[in-house]
NUKOL-955037 format. One record per atom (N, C-alpha, C): x, z, y; residue in three letters. Coordinates in steps of 0.02 Angstrom, whole numbers, plus 50000, padded with zeros to 5 digits. Example, Ala and Ser with C-alpha at 12.3 -4.5 7.8 and 13.67 -1.06 7.14 Angstrom:
% residues 2
506605039049716ala
506155039049775ala
506605039049835ala
506425035449888ser
506845035749947ser
506455039450002ser
END
This chain:
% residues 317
422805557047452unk
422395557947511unk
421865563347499unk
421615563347437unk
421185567447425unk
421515574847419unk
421795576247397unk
422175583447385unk
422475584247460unk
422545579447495unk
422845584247539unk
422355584147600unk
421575581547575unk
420895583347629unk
420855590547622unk
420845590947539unk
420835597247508unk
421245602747523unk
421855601647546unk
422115609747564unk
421925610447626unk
421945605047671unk
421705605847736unk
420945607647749unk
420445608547689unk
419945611747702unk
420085618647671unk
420335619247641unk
420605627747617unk
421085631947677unk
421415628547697unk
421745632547770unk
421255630647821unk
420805624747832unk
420285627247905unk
420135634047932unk
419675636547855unk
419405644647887unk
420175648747908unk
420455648747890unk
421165653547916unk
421235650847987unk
421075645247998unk
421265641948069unk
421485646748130unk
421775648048198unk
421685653248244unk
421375648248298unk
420705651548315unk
420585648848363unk
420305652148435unk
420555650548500unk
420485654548558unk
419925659448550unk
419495657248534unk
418745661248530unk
418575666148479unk
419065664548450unk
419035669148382unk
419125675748397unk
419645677048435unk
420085683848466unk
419885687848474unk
419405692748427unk
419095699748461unk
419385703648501unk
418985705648565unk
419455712048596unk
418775716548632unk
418875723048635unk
418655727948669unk
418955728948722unk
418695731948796unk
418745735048848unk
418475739948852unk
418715745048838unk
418255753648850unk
418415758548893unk
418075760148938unk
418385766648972unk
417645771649008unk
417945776449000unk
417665782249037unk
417825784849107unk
417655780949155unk
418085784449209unk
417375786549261unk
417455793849288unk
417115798349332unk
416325798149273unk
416405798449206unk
415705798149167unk
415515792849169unk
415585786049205unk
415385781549208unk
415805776749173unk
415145772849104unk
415585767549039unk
415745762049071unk
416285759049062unk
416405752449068unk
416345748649010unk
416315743448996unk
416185739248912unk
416275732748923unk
416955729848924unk
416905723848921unk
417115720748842unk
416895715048824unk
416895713348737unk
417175705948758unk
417675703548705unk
417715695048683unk
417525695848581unk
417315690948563unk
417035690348496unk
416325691548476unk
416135688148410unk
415545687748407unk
415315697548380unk
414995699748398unk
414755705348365unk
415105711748378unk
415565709948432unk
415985715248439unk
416005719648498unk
415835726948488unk
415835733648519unk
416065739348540unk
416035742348569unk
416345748348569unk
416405751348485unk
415965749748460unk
415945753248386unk
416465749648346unk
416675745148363unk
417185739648312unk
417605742848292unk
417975742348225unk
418515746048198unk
419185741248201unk
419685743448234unk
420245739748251unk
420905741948213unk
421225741048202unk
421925743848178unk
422225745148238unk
422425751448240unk
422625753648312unk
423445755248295unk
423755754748240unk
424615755448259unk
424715762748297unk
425115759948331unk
425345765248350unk
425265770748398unk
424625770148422unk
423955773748438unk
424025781948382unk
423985777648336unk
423895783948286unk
424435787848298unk
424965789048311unk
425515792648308unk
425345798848354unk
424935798848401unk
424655805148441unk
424355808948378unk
423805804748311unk
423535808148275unk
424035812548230unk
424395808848217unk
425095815348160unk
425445818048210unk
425595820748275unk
425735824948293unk
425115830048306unk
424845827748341unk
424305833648331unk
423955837648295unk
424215830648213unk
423975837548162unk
424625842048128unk
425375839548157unk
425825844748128unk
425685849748183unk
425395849448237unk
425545854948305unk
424805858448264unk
424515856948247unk
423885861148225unk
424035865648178unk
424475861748114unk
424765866648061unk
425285870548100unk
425635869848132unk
426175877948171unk
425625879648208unk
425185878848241unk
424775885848279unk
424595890148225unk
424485889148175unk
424195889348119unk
424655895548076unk
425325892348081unk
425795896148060unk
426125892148009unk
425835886747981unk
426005885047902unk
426565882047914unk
426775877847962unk
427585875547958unk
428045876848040unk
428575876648043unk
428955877548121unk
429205871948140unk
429175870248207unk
429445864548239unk
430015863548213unk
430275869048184unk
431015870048209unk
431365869848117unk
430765869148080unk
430915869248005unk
431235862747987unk
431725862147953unk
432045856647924unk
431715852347871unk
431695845947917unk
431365840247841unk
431435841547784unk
432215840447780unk
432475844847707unk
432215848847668unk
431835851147715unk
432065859047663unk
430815861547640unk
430765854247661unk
429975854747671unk
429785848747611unk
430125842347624unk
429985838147568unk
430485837947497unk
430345835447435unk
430515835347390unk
431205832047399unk
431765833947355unk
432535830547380unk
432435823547363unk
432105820547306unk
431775814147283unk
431805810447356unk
431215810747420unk
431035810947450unk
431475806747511unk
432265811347525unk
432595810647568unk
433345809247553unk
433265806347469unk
433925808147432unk
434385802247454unk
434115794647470unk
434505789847513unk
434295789747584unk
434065793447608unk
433985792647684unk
434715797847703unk
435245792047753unk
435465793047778unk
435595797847850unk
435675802147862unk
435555806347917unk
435045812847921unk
434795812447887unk
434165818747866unk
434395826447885unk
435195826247885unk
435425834047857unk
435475836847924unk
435025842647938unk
434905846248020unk
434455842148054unk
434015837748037unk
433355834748063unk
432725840048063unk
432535840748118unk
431725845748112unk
431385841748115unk
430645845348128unk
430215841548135unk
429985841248217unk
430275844048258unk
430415844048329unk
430745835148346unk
431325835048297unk
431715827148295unk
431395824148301unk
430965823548237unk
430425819648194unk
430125818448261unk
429615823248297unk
429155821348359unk
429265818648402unk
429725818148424unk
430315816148478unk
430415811248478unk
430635807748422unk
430945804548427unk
431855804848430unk
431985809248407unk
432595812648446unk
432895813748360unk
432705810048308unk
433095812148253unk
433675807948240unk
433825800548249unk
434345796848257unk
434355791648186unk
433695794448126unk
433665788848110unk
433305784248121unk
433505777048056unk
433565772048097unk
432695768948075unk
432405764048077unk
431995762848070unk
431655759348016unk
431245759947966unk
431125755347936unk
430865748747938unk
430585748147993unk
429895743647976unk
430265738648022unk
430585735947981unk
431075729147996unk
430485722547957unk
430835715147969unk
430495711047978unk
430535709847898unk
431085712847845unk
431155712547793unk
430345715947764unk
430665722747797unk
429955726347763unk
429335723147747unk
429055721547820unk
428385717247838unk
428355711447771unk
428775707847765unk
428845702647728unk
428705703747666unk
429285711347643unk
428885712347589unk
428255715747569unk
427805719647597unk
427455720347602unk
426865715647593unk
427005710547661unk
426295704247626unk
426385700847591unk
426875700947538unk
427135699247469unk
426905703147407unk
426975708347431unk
427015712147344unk
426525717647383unk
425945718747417unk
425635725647431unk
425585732647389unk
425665727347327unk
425485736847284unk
426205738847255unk
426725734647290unk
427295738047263unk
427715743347319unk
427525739347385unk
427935740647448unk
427405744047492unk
426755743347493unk
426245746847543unk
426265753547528unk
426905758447510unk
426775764947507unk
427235769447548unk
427215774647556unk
427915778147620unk
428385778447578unk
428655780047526unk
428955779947487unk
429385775047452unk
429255770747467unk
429255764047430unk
429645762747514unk
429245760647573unk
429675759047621unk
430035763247646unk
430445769447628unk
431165772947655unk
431325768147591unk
431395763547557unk
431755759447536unk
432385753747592unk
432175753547616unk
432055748347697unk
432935750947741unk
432555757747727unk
433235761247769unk
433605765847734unk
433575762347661unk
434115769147624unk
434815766547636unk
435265771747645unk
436135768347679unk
436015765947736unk
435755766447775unk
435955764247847unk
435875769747898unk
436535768847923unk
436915773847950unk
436265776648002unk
436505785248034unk
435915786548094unk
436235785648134unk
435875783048205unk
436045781148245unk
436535786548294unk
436345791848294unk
436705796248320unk
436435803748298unk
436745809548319unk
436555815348274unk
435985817848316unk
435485822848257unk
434805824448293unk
434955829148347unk
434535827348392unk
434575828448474unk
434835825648492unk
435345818848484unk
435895821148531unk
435545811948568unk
435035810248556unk
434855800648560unk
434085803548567unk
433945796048585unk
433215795148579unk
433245787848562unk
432975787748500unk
432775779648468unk
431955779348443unk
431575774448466unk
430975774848424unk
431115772548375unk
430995776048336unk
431005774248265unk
430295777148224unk
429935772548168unk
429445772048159unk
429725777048087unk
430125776548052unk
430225780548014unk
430075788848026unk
430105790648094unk
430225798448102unk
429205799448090unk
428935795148114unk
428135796248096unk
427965795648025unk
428155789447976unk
428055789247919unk
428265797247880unk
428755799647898unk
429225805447844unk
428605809347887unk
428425811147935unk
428055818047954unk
427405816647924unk
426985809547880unk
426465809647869unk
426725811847810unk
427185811347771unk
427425816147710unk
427425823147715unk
427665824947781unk
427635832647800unk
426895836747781unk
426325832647824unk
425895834347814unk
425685834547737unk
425705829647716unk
425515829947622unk
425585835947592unk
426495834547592unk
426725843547565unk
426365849647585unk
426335850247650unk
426315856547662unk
425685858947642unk
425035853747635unk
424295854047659unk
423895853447552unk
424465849747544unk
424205847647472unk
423685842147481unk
423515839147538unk
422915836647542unk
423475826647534unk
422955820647552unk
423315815047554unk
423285814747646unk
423765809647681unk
423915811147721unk
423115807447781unk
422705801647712unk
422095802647759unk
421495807347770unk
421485811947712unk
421185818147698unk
421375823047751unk
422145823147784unk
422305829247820unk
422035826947888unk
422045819047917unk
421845816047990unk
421045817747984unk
420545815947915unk
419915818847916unk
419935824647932unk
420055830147925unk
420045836747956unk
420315840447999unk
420925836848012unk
421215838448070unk
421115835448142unk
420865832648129unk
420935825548181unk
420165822848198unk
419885818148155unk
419315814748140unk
418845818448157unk
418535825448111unk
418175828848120unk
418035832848165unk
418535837948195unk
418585840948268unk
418635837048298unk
418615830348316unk
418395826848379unk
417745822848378unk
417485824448325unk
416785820248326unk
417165813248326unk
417495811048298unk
417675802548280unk
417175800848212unk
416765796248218unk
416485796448164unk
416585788948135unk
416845786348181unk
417085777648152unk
417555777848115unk
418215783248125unk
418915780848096unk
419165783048047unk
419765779948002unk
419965782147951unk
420625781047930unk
420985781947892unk
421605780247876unk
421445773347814unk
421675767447842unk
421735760747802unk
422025763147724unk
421475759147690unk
421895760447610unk
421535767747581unk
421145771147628unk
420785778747594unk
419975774747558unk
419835769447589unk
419015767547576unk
419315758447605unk
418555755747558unk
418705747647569unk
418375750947660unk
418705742847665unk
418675739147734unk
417825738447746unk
417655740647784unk
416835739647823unk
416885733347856unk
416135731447864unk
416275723947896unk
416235726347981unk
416255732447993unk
416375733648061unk
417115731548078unk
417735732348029unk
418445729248034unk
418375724948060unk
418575722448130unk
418715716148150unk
419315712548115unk
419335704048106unk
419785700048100unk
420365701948159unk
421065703248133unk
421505701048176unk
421865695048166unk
422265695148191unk
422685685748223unk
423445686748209unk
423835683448163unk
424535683048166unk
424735676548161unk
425225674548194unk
425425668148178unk
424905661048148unk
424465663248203unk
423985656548180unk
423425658548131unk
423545664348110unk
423135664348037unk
422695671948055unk
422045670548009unk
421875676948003unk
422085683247947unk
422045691247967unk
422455694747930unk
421915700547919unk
421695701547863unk
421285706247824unk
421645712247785unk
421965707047718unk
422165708147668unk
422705715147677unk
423085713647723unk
423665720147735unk
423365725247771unk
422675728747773unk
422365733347790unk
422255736947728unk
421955732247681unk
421865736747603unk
422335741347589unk
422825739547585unk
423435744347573unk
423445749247612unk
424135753147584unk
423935762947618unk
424185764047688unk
424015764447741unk
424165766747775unk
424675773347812unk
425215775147828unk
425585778647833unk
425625784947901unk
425995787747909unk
425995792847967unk
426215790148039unk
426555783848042unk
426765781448110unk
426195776148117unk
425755773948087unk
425165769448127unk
424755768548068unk
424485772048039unk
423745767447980unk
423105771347996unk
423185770648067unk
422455772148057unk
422205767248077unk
421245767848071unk
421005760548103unk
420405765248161unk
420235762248209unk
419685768448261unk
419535762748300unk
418945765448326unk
418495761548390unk
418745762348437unk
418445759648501unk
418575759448575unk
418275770548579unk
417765767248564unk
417175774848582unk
417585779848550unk
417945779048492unk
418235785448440unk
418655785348469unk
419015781348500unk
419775784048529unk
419805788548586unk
419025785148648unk
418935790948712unk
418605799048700unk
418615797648617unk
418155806448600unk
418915810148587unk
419265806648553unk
419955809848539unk
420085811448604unk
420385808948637unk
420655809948711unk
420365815648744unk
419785815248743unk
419415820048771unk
419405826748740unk
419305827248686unk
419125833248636unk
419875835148653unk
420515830748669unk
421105835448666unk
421365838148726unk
421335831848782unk
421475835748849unk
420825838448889unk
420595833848890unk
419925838348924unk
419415845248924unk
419225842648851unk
418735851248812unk
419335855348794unk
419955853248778unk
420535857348743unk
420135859048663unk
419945857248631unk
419685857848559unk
420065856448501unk
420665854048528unk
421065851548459unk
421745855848467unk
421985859848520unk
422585861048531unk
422585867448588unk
422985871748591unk
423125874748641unk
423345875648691unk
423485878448762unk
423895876048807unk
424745874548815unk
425035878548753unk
425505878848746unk
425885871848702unk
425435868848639unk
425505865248599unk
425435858748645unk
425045857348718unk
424895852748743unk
425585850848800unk
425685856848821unk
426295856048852unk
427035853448814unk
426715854048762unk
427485853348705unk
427385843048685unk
426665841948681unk
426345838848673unk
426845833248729unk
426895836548790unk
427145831948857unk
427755831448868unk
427855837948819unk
428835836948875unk
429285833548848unk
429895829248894unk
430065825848876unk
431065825248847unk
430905827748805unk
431825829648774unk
432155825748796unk
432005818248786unk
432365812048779unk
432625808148843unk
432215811348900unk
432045807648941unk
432025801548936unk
431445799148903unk
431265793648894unk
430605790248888unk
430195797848925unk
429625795748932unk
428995798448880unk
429425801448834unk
428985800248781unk
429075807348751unk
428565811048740unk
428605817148722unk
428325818748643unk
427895821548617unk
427885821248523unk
427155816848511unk
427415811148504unk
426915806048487unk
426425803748551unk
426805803548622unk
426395804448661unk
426905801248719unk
426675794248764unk
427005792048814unk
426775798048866unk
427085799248902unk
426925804248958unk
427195803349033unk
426745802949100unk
427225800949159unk
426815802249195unk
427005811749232unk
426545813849256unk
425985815849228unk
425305814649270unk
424485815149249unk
424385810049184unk
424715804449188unk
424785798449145unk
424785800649085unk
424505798349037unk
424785800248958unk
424395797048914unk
424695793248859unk
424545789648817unk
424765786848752unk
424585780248751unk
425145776948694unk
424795768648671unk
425395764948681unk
425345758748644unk
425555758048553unk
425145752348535unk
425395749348472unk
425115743348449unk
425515738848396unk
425555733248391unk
425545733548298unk
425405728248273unk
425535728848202unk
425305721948177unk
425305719248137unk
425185711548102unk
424245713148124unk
424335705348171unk
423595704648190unk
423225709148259unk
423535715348273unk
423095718048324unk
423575721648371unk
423595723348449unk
423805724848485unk
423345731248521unk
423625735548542unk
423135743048580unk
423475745348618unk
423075750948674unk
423355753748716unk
422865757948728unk
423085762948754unk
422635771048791unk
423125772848816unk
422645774348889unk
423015779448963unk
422295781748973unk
422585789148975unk
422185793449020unk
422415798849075unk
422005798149107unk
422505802849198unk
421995811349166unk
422465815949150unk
422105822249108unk
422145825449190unk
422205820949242unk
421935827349306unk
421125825949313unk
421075818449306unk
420145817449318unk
419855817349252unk
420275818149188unk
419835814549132unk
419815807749119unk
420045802549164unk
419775796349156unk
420215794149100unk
419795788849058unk
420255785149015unk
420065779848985unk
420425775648972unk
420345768148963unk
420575765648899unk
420375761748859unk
420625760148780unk
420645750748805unk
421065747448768unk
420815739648767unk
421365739148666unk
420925738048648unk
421115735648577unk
420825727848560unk
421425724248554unk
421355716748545unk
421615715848456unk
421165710848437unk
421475709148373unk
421905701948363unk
422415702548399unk
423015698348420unk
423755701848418unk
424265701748375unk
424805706948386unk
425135705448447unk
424865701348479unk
425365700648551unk
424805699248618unk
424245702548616unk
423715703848654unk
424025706248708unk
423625704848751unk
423685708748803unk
423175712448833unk
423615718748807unk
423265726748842unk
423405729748921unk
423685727148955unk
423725729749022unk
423155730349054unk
422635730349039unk
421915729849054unk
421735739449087unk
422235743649012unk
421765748049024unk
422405753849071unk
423045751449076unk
423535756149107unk
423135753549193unk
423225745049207unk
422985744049284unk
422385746549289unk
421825750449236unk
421345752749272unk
421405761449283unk
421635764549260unk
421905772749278unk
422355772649303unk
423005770449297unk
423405772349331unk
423355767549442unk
422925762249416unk
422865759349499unk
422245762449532unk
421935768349505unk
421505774249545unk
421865775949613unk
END
């Protein structure tokens, strides 16, 4: 009886409870803030794990390196990362980094339920990009590059390698300067570059609270972590001021190969444009209408939150 008061006071604090649930409401629409909060202490300033949010951030910093000159849309994975690199990834051979953005390369995905698993098992063996193209070595591509559109989370992880190579820098070093800094983001960072601030909100998985799988490194298809406020400076600094990109890189930014909506790291439909993501513990979303500027963030720390908060408020203008 006693031992088992005892584990049941050791799993209490893990407990999930309704109230627990941090979430932000942020938007900018006609200059005027909106701010709605659930949780104790929690702000526009809160640092969330935003998933796949981030994936606008590694395209925009490979589109920064080709204005630049240093790599081509049109340059082969291959022939950019080490053969080490891509030596069991199945399908690689005639993949660009155009694929890669797209979505349009045909391989398959890593971040299967295996992965995850191992990961909050062994973090310092499996929390690396390298370590997970483990996941998908031998498995076949889904179809040849161009010729499909699959999301696949793999084509973001290999381009946060892109960046490494080409830049020499680590791939949260290249979002600090590419990204972070030209937009005045001063909250965010790539998970696994610096400990966790107690601005990190708790997220929620399966009943439990989830910290621990933030320590680890963060990758090119979702590790970053950003505020409500840091996400509407990004947005802005890119379509609005145009400060991060050119008109040409923005249009490339939109169009849609796949027809599927989704252009290089970027949902797109119409004025509409954005992106969702999900990851152990937290759920996100951003839409912004780039004809008024307006834009809306809702980042919940729940992986199955619900974000429709911030598409029904721009897009039902």
């Amino acid at each position: 009886m006693r031992s088992g008061l005892a584990a049941f006071l050791l799993f209490l604090p893990n407990l999930l409870w309704a109230h627990d649930v941090p979430s932000v409401r942020y938007a900018d629409v006609g200059g005027a803030i909106i701010l709605e909060t659930e949780g104790t202490g929690v702000d526009e300033s809160s640092l969330f794990a935003i998933a796949s949010v981030g994936k606008t951030f590694t395209s925009v910093a490979v589109l920064r390196l080709v204005e630049r000159g240093l790599v081509s849309l049109d340059a082969q994975v291959s022939g950019i990362l080490p053969p080490d690199d891509t030596a069991e990834l199945d399908g690689v051979d005639g993949v660009t980094l155009r694929h890669l953005l797209t979505m349009t390369s045909g391989i398959a995905d890593y971040y299967t339920d295996d992965y995850l698993d191992a990961a909050l098992e062994d973090p310092l063996r499996w929390q690396f990009p390298r370590a997970a193209l483990d996941f998908v070595a031998g498995e076949p591509p889904l179809f040849a590059p161009g010729e499909g559109f699959d999301y696949s989370n793999t084509n973001y992880l290999l381009l946060g390698l892109v960046l490494e190579q080409v830049t020499g820098l680590s791939y949260a070093a290249v979002l600090d300067r590419e990204i972070f800094g030209p937009a005045g983001m001063t909250e965010s960072f790539v998970f696994g570059s610096r400990p966790l601030p107690e601005s990190f909100v708790t997220g929620h998985s399966r009943g439990r609270h989830v910290r621990d799988y933030y320590a680890g490194q963060g990758f090119g298809d979702g590790g970053a972590l950003s505020s409500a406020r840091d996400l509407v400076r990004f947005y802005t600094a890119l379509f609005t001021e145009r400060r991060l990109l050119g008109e040409a890189s923005l249009r490339e930014m939109r169009r849609d190969p796949g027809g599927e909506g989704y252009g290089m790291g970027l949902v797109a439909a119409g004025d509409l444009v954005g992106h969702t993501g999900g990851d152990l513990g937290f759920a996100s979303d951003v839409v912004m209408n780039i004809a008024t500027g307006d834009v809306a963030v809702v980042l919940v720390g729940e992986e199955n939150g619900d974000t429709t908060w911030a598409y029904d408020l721009i897009a039902g203008q």
